[in-house]
N, C-alpha and C positions, 0 to 999 in steps of 0.2 A: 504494500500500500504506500503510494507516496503525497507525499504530503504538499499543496501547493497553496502559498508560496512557501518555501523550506523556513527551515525551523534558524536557520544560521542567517539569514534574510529580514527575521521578525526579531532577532535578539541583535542587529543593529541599530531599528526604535525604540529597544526597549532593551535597558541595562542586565537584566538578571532575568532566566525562566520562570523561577516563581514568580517574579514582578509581571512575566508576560502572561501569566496563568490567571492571576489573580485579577489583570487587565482588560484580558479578553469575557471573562466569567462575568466580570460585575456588570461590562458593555451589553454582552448576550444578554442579563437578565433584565437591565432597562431596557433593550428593543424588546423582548420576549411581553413585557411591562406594558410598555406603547401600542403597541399593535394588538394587545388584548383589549385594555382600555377602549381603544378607537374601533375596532371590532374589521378591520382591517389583516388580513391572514399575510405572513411575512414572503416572499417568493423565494427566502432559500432561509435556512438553519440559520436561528441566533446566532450560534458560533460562527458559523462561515460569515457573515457578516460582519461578525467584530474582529476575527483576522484580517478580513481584507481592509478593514479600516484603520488597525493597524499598519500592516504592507504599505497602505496610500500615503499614509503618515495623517492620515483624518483624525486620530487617535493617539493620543501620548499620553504617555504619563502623568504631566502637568497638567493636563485638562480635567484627567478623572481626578487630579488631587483637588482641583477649585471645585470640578464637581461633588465630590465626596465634603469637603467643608461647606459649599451652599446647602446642603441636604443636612449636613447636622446640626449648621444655623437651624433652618427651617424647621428640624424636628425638635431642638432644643426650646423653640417659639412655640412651638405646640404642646410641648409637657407642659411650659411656664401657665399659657393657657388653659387648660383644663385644671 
């Protein structure tokens, strides 16, 4: 089975395999997220989607890091409230 785009290819975007595991995983499950929400069916695998967006360089690390701190703002505002 080969894997496209290789795995030596995605660990240029992205510093460490765990880092690229843990990058492409979190990506997958907000698309997985979005397209249930919006009831729109995805035309290929969460996963392959968050590879290729890494591959494109659509996806970095410092993005899911703003994104992951706006999201624990946001949740952080919502414990405050209730």
């Amino acid at each position: 089975m080969l894997l496209y785009p290789p795995i030596k290819d995605l660990l240029g975007q992205v510093p460490s395999r765990y880092m690229l595991v843990n990058l492409v995983a979190s990506r997958a499950r907000k698309l997985s997220s979005e397209a249930e929400s919006s009831g729109e069916p995805l035309e290929e695998k969460a996963v392959s989607l968050a590879i290729q967006e890494v591959a494109d360089g659509t996806l970095t690390v410092e993005e899911a890091e703003e994104g992951l701190s706006a999201g624990e703002s946001a949740q952080e505002s919502a414990q405050t409230e209730a």
